[in-house]
C-alpha positions in Angstrom: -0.5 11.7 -2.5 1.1 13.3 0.4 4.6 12.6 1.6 5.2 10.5 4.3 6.2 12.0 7.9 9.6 11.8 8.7 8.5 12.2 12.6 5.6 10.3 14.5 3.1 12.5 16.7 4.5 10.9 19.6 7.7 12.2 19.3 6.4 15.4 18.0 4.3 15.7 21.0 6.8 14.5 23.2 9.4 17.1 21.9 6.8 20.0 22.4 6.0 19.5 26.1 10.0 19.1 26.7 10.2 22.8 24.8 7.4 24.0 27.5 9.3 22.5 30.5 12.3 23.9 29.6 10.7 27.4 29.0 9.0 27.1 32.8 12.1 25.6 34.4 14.7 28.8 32.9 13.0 31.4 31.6 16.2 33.6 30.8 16.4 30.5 28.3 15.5 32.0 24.6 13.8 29.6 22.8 16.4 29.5 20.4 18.4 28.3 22.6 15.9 26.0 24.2 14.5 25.0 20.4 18.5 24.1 19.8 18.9 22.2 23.2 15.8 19.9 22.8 16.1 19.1 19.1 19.7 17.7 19.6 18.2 15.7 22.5 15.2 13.7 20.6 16.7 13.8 17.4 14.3 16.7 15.1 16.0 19.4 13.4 15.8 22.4 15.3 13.7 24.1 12.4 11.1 21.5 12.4 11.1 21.8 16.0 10.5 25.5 15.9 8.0 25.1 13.0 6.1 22.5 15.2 5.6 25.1 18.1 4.4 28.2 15.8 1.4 26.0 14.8 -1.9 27.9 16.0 -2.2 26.4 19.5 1.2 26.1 21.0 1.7 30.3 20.6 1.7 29.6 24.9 5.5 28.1 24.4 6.7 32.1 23.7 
């Protein structure tokens, strides 16, 4: 039996599209930095965060 998720797809999806903004807004942003900013915001580890937008299909954030 899987484990629960710790995060629902809302947030998840929510935190993506801020990571995309933030990217568009400042690109001289790394996304390190941007990964750092928005994970502190909503509340997701920075490492999820990150691990969230190397998925297949979000490779447009980099």
């Amino acid at each position: 039996m899987p484990a629960p998720r710790k995060y629902p797809p809302e947030l998840r999806e929510r935190a993506i599209r801020l990571v995309q903004e933030a990217r568009a807004q400042d690109g001289d942003l790394s996304l390190n930095q941007v990964v750092l900013r928005i994970g502190q915001r909503v509340g997701v580890n920075p490492d999820t965060l990150r691990g969230w937008l190397i998925r297949p299909g979000f490779s447009s954030v980099f």
